[in-house]
C-alpha positions as CSV (number, residue, x, y, z in Angstrom):
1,X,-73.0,-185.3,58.8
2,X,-70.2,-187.1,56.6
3,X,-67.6,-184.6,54.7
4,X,-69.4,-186.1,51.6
5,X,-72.5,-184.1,52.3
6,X,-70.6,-181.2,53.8
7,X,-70.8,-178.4,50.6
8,X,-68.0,-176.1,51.5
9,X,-67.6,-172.8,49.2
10,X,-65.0,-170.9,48.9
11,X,-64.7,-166.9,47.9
12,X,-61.7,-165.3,46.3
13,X,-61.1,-163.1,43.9
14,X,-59.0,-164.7,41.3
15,X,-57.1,-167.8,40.7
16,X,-53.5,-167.1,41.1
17,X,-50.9,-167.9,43.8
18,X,-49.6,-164.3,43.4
19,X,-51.1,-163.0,46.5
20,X,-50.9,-164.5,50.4
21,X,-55.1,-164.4,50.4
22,X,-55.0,-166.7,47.4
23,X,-52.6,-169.0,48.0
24,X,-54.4,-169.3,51.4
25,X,-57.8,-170.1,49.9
26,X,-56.4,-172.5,47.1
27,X,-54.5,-174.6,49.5
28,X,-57.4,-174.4,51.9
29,X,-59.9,-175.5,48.9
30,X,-57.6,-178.1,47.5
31,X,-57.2,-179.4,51.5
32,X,-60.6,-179.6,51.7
33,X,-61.3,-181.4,49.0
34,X,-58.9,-183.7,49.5
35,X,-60.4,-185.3,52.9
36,X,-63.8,-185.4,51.4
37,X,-65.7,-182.0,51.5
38,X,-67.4,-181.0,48.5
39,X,-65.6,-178.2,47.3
40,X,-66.7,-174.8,45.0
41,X,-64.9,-171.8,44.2
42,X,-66.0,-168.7,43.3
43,X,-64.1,-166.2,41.7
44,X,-64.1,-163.0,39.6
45,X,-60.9,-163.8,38.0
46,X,-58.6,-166.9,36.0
47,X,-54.8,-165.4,35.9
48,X,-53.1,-169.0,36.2
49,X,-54.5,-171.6,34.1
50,X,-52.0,-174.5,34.7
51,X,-53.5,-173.7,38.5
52,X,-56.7,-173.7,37.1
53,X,-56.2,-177.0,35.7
54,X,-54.9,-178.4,39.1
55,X,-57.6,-177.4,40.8
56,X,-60.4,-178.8,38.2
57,X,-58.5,-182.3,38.5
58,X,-58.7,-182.3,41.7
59,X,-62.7,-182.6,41.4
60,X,-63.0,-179.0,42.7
61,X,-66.2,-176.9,41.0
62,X,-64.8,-173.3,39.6
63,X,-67.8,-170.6,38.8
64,X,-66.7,-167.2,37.6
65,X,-68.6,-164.6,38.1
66,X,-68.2,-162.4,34.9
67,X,-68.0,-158.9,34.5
68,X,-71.8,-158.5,32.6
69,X,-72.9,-158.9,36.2
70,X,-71.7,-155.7,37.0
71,X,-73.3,-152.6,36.9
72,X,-70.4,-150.8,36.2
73,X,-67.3,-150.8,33.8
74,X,-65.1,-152.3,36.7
75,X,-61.9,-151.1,34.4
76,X,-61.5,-147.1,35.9
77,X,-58.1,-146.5,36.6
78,X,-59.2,-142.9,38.5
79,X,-59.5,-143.5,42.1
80,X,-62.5,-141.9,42.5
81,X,-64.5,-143.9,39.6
82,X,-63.6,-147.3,41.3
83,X,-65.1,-146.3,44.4
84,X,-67.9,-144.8,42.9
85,X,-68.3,-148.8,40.9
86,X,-68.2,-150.0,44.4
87,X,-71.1,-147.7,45.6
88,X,-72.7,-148.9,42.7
89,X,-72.3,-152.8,43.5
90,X,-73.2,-152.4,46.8
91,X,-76.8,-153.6,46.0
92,X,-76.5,-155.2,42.9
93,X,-78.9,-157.4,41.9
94,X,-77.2,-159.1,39.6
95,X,-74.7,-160.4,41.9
96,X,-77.3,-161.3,44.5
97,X,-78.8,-163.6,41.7
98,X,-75.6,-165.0,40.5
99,X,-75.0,-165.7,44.9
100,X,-78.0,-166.9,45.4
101,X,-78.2,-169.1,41.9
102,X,-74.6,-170.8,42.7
103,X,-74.7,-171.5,46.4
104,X,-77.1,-174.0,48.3
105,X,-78.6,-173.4,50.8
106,X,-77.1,-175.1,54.6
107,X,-74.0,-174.5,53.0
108,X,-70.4,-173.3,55.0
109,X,-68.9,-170.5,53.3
110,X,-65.0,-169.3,53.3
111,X,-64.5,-165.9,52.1
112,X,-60.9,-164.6,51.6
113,X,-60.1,-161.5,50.0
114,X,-63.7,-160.5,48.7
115,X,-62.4,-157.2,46.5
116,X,-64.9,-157.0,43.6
117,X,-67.6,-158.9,44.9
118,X,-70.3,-157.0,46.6
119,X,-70.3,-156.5,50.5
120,X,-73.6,-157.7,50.8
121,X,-72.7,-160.7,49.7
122,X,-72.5,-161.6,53.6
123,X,-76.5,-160.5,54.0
124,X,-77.1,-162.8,51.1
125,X,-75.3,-165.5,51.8
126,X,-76.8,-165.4,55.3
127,X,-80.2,-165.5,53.5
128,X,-79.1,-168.7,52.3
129,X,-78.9,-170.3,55.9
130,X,-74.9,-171.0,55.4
131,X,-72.5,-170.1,57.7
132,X,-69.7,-167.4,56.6
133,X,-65.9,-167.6,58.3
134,X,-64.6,-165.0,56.7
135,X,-61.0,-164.1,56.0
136,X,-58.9,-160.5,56.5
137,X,-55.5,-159.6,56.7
138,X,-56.9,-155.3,56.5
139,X,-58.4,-153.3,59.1
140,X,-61.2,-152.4,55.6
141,X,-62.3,-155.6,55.7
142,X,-64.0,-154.9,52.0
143,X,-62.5,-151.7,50.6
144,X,-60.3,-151.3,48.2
145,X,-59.9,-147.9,48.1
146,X,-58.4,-147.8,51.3
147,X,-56.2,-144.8,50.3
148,X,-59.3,-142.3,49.8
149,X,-61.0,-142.8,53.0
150,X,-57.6,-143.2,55.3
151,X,-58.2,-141.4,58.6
152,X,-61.2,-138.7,59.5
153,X,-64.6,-138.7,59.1
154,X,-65.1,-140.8,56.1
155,X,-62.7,-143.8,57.8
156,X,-65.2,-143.7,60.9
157,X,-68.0,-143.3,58.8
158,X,-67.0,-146.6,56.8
159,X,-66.2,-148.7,59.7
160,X,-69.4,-148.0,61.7
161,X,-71.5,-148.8,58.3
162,X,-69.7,-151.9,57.8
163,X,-70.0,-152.8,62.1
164,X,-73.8,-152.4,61.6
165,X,-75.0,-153.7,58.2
166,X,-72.5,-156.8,57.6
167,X,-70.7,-157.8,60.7
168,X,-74.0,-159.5,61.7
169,X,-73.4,-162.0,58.8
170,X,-70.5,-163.1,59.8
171,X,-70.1,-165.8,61.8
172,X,-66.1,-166.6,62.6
173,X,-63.9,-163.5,61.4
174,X,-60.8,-165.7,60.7
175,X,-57.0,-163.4,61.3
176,X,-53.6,-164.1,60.8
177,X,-52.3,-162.7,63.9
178,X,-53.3,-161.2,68.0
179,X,-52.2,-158.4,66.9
180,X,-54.9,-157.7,63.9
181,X,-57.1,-159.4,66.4
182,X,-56.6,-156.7,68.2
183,X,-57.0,-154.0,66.2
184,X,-60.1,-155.2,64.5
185,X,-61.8,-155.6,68.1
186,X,-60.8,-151.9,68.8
187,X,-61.8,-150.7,65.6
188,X,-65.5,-152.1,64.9
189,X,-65.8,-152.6,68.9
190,X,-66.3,-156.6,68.6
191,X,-64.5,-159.1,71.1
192,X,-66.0,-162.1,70.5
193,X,-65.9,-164.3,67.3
194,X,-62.3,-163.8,66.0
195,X,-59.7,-166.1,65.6
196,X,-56.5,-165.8,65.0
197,X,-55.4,-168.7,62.1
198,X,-52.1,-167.9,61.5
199,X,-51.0,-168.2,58.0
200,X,-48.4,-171.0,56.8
201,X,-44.9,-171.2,55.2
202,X,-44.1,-174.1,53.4
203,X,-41.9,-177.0,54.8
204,X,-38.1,-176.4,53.8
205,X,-35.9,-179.5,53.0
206,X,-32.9,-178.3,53.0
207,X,-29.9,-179.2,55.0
208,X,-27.5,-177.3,57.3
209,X,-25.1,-175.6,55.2
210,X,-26.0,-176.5,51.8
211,X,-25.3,-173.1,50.4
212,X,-23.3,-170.5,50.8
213,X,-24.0,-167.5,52.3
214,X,-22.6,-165.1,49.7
215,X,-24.9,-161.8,51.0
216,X,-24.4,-160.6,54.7
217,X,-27.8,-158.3,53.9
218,X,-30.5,-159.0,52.2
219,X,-33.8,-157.3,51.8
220,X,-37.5,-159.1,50.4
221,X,-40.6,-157.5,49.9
222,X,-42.4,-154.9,47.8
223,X,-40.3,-151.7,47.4
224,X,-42.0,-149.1,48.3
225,X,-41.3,-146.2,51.1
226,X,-43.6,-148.0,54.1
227,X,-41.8,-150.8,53.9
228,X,-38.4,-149.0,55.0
229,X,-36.7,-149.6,52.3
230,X,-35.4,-146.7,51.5
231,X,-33.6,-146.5,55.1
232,X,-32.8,-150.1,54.8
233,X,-30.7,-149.2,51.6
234,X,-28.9,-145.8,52.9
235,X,-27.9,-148.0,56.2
236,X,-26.5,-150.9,54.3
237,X,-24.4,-148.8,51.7
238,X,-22.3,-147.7,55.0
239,X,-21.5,-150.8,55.6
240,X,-19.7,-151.7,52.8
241,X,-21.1,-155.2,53.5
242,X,-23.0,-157.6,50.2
243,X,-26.6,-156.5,50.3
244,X,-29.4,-158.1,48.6
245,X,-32.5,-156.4,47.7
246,X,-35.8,-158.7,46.0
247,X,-38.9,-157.5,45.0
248,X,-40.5,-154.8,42.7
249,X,-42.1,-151.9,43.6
250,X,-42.8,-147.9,42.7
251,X,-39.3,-146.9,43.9
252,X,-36.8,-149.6,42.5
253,X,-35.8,-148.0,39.9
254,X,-34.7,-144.9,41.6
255,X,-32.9,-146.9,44.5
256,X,-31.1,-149.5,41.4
257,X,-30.1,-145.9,40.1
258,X,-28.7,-144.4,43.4
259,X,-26.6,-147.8,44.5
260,X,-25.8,-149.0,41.2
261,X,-21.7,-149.1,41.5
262,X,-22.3,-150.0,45.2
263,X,-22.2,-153.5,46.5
264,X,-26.2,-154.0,46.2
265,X,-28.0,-156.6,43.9
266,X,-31.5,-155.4,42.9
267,X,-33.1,-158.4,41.7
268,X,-36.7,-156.7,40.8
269,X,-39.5,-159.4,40.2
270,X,-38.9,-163.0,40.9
271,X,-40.8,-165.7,41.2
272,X,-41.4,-167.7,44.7
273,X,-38.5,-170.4,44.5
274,X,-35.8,-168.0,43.2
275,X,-37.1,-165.3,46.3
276,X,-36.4,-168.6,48.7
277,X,-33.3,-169.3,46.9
278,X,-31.9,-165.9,47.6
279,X,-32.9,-166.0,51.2
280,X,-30.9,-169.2,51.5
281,X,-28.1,-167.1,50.2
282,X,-28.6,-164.6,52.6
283,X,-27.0,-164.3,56.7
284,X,-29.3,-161.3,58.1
285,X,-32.9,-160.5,56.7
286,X,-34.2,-156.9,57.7
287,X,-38.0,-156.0,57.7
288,X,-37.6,-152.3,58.7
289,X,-41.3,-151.9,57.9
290,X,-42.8,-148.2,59.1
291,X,-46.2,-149.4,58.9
292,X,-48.0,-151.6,60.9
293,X,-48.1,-155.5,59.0
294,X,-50.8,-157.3,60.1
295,X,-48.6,-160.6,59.9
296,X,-44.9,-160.8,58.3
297,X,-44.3,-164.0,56.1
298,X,-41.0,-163.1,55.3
299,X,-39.9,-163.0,58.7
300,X,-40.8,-166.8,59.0
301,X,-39.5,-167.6,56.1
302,X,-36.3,-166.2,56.8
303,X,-36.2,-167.8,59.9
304,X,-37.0,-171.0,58.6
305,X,-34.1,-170.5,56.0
306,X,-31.6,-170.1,58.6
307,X,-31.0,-166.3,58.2
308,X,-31.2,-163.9,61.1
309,X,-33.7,-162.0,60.9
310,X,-34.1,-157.9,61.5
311,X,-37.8,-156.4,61.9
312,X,-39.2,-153.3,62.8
313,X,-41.8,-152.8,66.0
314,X,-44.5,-151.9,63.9
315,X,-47.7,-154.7,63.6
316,X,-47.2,-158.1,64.1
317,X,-43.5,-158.8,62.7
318,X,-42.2,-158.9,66.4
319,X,-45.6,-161.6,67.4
320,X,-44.1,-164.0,64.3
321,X,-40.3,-163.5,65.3
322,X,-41.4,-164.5,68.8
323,X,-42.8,-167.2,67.7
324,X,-39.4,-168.8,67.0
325,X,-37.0,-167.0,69.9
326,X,-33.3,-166.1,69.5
327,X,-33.3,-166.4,65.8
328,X,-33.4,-162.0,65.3
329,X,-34.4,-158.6,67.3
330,X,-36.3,-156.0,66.8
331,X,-35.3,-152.6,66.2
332,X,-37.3,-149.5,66.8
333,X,-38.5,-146.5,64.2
334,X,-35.6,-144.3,65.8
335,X,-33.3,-146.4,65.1
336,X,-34.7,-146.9,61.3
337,X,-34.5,-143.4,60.5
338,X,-31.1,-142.7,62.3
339,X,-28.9,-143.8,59.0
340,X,-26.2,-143.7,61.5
341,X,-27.8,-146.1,64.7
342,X,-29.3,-148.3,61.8
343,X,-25.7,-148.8,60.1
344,X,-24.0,-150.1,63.5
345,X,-26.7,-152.4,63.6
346,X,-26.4,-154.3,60.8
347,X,-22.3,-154.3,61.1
348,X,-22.8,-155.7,64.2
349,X,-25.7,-158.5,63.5
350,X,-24.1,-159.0,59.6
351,X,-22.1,-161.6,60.7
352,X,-24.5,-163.6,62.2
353,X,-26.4,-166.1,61.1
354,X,-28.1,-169.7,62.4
355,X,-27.6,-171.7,59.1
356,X,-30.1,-173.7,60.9
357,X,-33.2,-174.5,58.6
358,X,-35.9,-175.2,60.8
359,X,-40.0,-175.7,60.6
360,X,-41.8,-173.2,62.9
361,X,-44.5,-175.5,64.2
362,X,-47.0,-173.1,64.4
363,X,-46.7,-172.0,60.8
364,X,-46.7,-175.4,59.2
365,X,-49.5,-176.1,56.7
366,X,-50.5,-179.3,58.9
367,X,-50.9,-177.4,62.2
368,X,-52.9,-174.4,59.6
369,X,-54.9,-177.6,58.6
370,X,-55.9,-179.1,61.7
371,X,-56.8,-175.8,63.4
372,X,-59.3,-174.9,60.2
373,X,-60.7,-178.5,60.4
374,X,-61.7,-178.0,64.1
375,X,-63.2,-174.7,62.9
376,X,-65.4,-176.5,60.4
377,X,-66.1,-179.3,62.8
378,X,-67.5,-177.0,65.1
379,X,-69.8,-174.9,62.7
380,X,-73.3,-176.2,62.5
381,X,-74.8,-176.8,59.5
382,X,-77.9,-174.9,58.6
């Protein structure tokens, strides 16, 4: 069958390169496209319309699926309403219409980041006779109230449900790294049909020593209290060395207040080529993360700028880090939490750094290209 006749659809739940699932599924769609595949997206969302425009030049099909299909408001902000909206949209027929009305049938369907669609959108889409390779960087591969039903009875109850109505579906469970991989074949007790697609950087061209290094510390992600920040912060004021921290996040304001006549630089929000910028800028990247990451972008990133790079034993940031040796370590939750042990550390790494930027071959949007084209080679249609 030529790529011409090949109708390719792919799920996501808004339009925006603010999050790693969409900028996946965008580039993935507009790759697609580009050698040949007829390309749809569906989405609940538009937040970027000069992306939005991008992607309608580039003879891609956008369908929206508005909130009227809904039974319920969609707009709670209690916890407990939103999942109750989910129970609710868990059989919706107006979204199994709207599925059923917008996809043809014999079709191959990429699903990434499916939060306000309905789960049974697998069982539907199934109906359809396409093929589903879906997408997850969670252990909940469909709920967004993860928070509520963390842990216990209601955690076990929700993974066996989702094991025995949807996994079925699903024909390729598509992960960024072994280790989720891992996890998700302990947790819904599958071992077959996961692969592990690691997610891409973008290429650097930037030369050796091209900027200066003005911060021997630098911290980038969202700043809140599993990602370590906190420890991050109290270990680099002992040091007395230039710290950077980027990003936004629930406790920001109260760490800006704490540090503020200290050598720090709380940056809050910025966009993606400042966050690089600053990286560039920057000798030793920590990700002291105390919960498990189920891949660790910044740590390539990092790596790829030349920085040496710090990261924590929990989830997958050690897998990426080996994936370029020598360039960082990893240090262990004691050593986190010990303000003390955690301080020596980064005196004695501050001064390093490879100035070296490099492409991690394995991370490169080519190699993440060719590796989902043999995946869609090797699906058979209808």
């Amino acid at each position: 069958m030529s790529t011409e006749e090949k109708c390719t659809y792919i799920i996501v739940n808004r339009i925006s390169y603010a999050g790693g699932a969409e900028q996946i599924a965008i580039k993935s769609a507009l790759y697609i496209r580009e050698i040949g595949f007829l390309v749809t997206i569906i989405c609940i969302s538009i937040e970027d319309d000069d992306l939005y425009n991008e992607i309608e030049r580039s003879g891609i099909k956008i369908i929206v699926l508005e909130q009227r299909n809904y039974l319920s408001k969609g707009d709670s902000k209690d916890k407990y309403e939103k999942l109750w909206d989910q129970i609710n949209d868990i059989y919706n027929p107006r979204i199994e219409i709207f599925i059923k009305k917008n996809i043809r049938p014999g079709s191959i369907v990429l699903a990434h980041k499916i939060r306000g669609f309905s789960p049974s959108i697998f069982k539907w889409i199934s109906q359809l006779n396409c093929n589903v390779l879906y997408t997850t960087h969670d252990y909940e591969f469909f709920n967004y109230n993860a928070k509520i039903i963390s842990g216990g009875y209601l955690s076990k109850l929700y993974y066996l449900l989702f094991r025995i109505k949807y996994l079925k579906y699903i024909d390729k469970i598509l992960v960024p790294s072994q280790f989720l991989k891992n996890e998700i074949s302990r947790i819904y007790k599958i071992d077959k049909n996961i692969e592990v697609l690691h997610n891409f950087i973008e290429d650097f061209k930037y030369k050796e020593g091209d900027i200066d290094r003005q911060f021997a510390l630098g911290y980038f992600g969202r700043i809140e209290d599993i990602k370590g920040v906190k420890e991050f912060c109290a270990a680099a004021a002992n040091t007395e060395r230039k710290t950077i921290v980027v990003g936004q996040g629930s406790i920001l304001a109260d760490l800006k207040e704490e540090y503020k006549n200290s050598h720090f630089l709380f940056t809050g929000n910025v966009d993606k080529e400042d966050v690089l910028n600053y990286m560039r800028m920057t000798k030793v990247v920590v990700v002291p993360s105390l919960w498990n990451e189920t891949f660790g972008l910044v740590v390539a990133e990092a790596i790829s700028c030349g920085c040496f790079v710090l990261v924590s034993e929990f989830g997958a940031l050690k897998e990426v880090l080996n994936l370029c040796p020598n360039r960082g370590r990893v240090i262990s939750k004691s050593e986190i939490v010990d303000k003390s042990k955690f301080s020596e550390i980064l005196k004695e790494t501050s001064d390093k750094v490879n100035n070296l930027y490099i492409n991690i071959d394995m991370l490169t949007i080519s190699n993440y290209h060719k590796k989902l084209m043999e995946l869609l080679d090797n699906v058979k249609i209808g």
